[in-house]
C-alpha positions in Angstrom: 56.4 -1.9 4.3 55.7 0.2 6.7 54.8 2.2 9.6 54.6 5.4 10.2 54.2 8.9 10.9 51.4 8.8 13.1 49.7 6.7 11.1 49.7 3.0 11.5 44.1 0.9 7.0 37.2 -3.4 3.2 33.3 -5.5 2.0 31.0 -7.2 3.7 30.2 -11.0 1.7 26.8 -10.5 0.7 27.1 -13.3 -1.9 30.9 -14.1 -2.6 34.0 -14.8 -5.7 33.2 -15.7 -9.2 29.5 -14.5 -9.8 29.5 -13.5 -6.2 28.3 -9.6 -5.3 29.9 -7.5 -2.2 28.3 -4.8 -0.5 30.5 -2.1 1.8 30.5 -2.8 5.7 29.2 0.7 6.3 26.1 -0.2 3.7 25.7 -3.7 5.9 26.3 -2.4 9.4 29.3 -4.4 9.7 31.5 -2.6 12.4 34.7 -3.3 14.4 36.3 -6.2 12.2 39.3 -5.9 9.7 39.2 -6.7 5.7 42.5 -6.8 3.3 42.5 -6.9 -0.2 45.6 -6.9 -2.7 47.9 -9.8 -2.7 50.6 -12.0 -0.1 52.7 -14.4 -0.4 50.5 -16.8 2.2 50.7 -19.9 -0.1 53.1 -21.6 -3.1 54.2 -18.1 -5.0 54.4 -15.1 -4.7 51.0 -12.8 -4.0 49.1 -16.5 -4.5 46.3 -15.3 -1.6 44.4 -12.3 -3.6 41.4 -10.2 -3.5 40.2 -7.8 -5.7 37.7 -6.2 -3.1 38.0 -5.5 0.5 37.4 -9.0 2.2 36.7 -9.9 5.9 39.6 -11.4 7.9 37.5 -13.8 10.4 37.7 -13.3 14.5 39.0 -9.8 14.5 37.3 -7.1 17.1 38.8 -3.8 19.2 42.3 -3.3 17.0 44.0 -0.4 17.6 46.8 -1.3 15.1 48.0 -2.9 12.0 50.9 -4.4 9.7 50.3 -5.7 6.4 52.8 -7.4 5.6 54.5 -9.8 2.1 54.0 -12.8 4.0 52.2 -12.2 7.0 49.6 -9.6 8.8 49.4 -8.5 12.2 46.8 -6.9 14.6 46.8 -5.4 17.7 44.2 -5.2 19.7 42.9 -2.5 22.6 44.0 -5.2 25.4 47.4 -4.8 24.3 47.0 -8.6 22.8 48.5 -9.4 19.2 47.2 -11.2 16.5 48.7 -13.2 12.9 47.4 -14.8 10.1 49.7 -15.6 6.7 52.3 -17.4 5.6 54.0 -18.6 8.6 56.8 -21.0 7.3 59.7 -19.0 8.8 58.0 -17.9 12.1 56.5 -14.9 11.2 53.0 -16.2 13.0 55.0 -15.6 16.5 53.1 -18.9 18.2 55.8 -21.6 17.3 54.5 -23.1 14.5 54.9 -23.0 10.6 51.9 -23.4 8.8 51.9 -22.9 5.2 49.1 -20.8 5.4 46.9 -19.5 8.1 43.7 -18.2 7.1 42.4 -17.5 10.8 44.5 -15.3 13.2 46.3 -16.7 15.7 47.2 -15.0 19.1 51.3 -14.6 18.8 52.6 -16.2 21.7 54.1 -13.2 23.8 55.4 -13.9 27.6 52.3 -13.7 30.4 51.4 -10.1 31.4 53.4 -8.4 28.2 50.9 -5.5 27.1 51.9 -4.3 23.6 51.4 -0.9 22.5 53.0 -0.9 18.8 53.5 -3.3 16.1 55.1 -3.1 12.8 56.6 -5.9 10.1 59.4 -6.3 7.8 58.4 -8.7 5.3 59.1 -11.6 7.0 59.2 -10.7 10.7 57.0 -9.2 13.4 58.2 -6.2 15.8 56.6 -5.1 18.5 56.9 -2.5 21.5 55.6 -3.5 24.8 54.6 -0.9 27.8 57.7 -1.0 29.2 59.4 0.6 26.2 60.8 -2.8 25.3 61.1 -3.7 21.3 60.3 -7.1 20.5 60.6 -9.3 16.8 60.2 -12.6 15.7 60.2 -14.4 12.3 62.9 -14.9 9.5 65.3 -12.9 8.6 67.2 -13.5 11.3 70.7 -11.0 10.8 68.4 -8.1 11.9 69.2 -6.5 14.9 71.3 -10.0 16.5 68.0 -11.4 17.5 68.0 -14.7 15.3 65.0 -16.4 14.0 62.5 -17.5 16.0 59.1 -18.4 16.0 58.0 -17.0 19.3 58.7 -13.4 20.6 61.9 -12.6 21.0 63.3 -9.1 23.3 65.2 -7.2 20.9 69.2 -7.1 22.5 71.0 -3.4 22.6 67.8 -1.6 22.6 67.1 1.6 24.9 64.2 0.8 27.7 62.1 3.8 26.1 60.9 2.9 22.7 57.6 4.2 21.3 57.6 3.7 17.7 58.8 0.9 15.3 58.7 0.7 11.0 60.1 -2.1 9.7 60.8 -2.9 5.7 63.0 -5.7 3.9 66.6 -5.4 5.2 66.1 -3.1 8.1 64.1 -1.4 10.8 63.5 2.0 12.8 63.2 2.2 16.4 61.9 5.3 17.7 62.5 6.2 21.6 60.4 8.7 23.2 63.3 11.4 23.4 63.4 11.4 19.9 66.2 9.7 19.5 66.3 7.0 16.2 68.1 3.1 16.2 68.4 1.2 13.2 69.3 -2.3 12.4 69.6 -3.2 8.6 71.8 -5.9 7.0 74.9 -3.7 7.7 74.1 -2.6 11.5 73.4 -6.4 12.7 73.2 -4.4 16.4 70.5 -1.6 17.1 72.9 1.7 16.4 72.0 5.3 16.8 71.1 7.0 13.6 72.7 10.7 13.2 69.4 12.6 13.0 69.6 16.5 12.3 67.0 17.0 15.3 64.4 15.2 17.8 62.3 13.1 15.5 58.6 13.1 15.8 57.7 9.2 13.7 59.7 7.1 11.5 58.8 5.4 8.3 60.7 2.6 6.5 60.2 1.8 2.6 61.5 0.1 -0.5 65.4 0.9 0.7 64.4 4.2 2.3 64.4 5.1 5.7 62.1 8.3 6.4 62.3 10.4 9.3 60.1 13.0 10.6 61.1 15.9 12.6 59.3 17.3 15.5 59.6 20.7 13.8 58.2 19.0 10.7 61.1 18.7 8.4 61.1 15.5 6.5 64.4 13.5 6.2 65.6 10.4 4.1 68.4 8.8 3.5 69.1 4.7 1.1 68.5 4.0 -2.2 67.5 7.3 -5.1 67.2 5.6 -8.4 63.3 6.8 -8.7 64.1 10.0 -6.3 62.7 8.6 -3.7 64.8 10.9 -1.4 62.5 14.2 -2.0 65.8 16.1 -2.5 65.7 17.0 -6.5 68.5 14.6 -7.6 68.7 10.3 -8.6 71.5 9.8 -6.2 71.4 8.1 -3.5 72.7 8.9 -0.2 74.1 7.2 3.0 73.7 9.8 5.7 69.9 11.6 5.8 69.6 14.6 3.4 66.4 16.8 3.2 63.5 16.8 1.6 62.0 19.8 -0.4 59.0 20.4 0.5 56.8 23.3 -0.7 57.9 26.6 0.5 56.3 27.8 4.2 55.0 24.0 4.2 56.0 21.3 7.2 55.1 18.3 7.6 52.2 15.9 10.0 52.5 12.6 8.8 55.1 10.9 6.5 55.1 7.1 5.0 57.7 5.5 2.8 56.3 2.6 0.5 58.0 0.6 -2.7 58.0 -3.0 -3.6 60.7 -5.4 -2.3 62.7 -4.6 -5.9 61.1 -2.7 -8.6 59.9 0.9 -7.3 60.2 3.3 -4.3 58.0 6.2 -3.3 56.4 8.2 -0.2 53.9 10.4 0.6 53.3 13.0 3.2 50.6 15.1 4.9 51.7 18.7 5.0 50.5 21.2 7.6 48.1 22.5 5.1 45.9 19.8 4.9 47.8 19.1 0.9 48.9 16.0 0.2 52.4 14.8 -1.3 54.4 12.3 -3.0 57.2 11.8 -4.7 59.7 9.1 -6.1 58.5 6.0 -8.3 55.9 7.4 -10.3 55.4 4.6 -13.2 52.1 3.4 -12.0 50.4 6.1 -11.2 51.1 6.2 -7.6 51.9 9.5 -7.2 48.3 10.4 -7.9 48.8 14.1 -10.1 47.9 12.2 -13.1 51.1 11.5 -14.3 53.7 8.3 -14.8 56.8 9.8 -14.0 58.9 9.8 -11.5 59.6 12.6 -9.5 62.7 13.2 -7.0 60.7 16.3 -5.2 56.9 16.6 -3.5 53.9 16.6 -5.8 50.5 17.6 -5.2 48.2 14.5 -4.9 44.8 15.1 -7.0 42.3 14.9 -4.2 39.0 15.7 -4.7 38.0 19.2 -3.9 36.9 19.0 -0.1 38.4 15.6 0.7 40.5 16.2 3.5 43.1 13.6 4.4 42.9 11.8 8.1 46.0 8.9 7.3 47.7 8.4 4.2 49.7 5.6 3.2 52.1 4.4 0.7 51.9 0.6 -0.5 54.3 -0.8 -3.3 53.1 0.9 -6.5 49.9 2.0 -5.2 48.9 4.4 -2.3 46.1 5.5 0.0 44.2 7.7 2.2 41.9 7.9 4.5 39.6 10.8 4.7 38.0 12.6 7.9 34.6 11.4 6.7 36.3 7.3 7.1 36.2 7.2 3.0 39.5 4.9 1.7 41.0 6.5 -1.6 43.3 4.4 -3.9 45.6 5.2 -6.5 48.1 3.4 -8.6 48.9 -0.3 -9.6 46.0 -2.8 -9.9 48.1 -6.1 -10.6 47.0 -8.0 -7.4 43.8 -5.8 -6.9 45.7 -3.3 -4.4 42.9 -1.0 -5.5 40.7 -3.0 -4.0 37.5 -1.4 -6.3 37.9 -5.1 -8.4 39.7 -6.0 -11.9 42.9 -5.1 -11.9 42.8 -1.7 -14.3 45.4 1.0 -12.3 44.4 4.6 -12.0 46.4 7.4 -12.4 44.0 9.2 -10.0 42.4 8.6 -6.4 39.1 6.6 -6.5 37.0 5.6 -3.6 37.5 1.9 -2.2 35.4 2.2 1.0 33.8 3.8 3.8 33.7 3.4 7.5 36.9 2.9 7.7 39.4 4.0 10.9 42.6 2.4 10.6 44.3 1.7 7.2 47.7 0.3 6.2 49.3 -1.4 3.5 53.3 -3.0 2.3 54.0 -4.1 -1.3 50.7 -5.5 -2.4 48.7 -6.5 0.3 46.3 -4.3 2.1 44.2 -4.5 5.4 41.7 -2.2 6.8 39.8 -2.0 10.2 36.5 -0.5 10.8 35.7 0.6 14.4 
């Protein structure tokens, strides 16, 4: 549900499904294309289109971005183009059409000469940031931010002329504006409004009813929903206005993300300054990664092999990644739509290694994508 913190994230077919083998891009020289694995929505139910093991997505090259989304994914690539493949029955393709499913990206349909620099979705919609600091959307869920639903682009009305960052999730979305200043637009705010931040904020990250903010002096800060303590404050209530999270003593914070399924869980993780990773919240599936299937409402120390050091980390619904500095993807969590991507669908409490090569990573609820470059 996601996006970001700095971060925006795999197989080669050597024979294919049902008896089929798959070898890793790295071991096949495959370079500069995107796989997903997991589960989305892009045909008659829910998490219909599934993979067990990273898989190629066809026509993919260059991206310097990417949004996984419930229904449908996006890419962006180095020419500032951006591309959509999914479910696109409510727009969320962004080239005026519905299909039911679209197995082969399609170039969203953005005005002549618009150079995008940052996407993001929000289960069924598309945001983007051109270089002019302009934040566009398209797709369903039209009450967000007044823009209706379309199925082209769409400028986002009410915005600042300065936005760098977006992170989108069901029911609402971050903009972040290069002064550090943070607009939201959920089902309450139907306008972009300024969020009351305690300080200049660094990246934004939006999950399962939680809205995640990162500080440039590396305090992290959440505010929503706290059944599973998802707010990283030590308590199970929840909180309209941000509060802070604990994070170890003498610690700040690099990179945040904020995951959770559309209804069922919530959690996020967090690189810290030491190099340690974090999580806390929704912890019934393991995705915490310490071993455990609890829930905890402050930071826990991901088990990480000794020596792995974390590049980009990412929180999905009930399961959760990283990517190391060697370009190794680690998984940890649910397995019930192969999120873990390593086949079958037994969880793991613990992180295991998906794939290698990798540069970009990111995942929402389910579905996961990865590019290597």
């Amino acid at each position: 549900m996601r996006r970001v913190a700095g971060v925006v994230g795999g197989l080669a077919i050597v024979s294919a499904f049902g008896g089929f083998t798959l070898a890793s891009p790295a071991e096949a020289g495959v370079s500069n294309a995107v796989y997903r694995w997991g589960g989305y929505r892009g045909g008659a139910g829910a998490h219909t289109n599934q993979q067990s093991r990273p898989t190629p997505v066809p026509g993919l090259s260059n991206v310097s971005a990417l949004a996984a989304g419930n229904l449908a994914n996006y890419a962006l690539e180095t020419n500032g183009e951006v591309f959509a493949w999914g479910n696109g029955r409510g727009g969320e393709l962004g080239n005026g059409t519905h299909p039911f499913l679209q197995t082969t990206p399609v170039q969203v349909s953005f005005p002549a000469g618009t150079v995008v620099t940052a996407i993001a979705e929000g289960n069924a919609r598309g945001y983007a940031i051109d270089s002019t600091g302009r934040g566009w959307t398209w797709g369903a869920a039209g009450a967000l931010c007044r823009s209706g639903s379309t199925s082209v682009p769409k400028v986002v009305p009410g915005l600042p002329s300065n936005v760098v960052s977006v992170a989108g999730a069901s029911g609402h979305v971050l903009w972040l504006t290069s002064t550090g200043d943070v607009f939201t637009c959920d089902r309450f705010h139907r306008a972009p409004t300024k969020v009351a931040t305690p300080g200049p904020v660094a990246a934004v990250s939006a999950g399962n009813d939680v809205l995640t903010l990162l500080l440039q002096n590396g305090q992290v800060w959440d505010w929503g929903s706290n059944v599973f303590g998802q707010l990283g404050n030590g308590t199970f209530s929840s909180s309209a206005v941000p509060v802070q999270v604990q994070l170890p003593v003498g610690t700040f914070a690099t990179q945040i993300y904020a995951g959770g399924d559309d209804a069922v869980d919530g959690h996020q993780v967090a690189v810290l300054n030491t190099g340690v990773l974090v999580a806390w919240g929704a912890g019934k599936a393991g995705q915490l990664g310490n071993g455990h299937r609890m829930n905890e409402p402050v930071p826990v120390t991901v088990a990480l092999p000794a020596g792995v050091a974390v590049k980009e980390a990412v929180a999905g619904g009930s399961t959760s990644y990283v990517v190391d500095t060697n370009g190794n993807v680690w998984a940890w969590g649910n397995n019930n739509y192969g999120e873990l991507g390593v086949g079958g669908r037994k969880g793991s409490l613990t992180p295991v290694v998906v794939d290698t090569g990798v540069s970009l990573l990111m995942s929402t609820a389910a579905n996961v994508a990865d590019y290597h470059g």
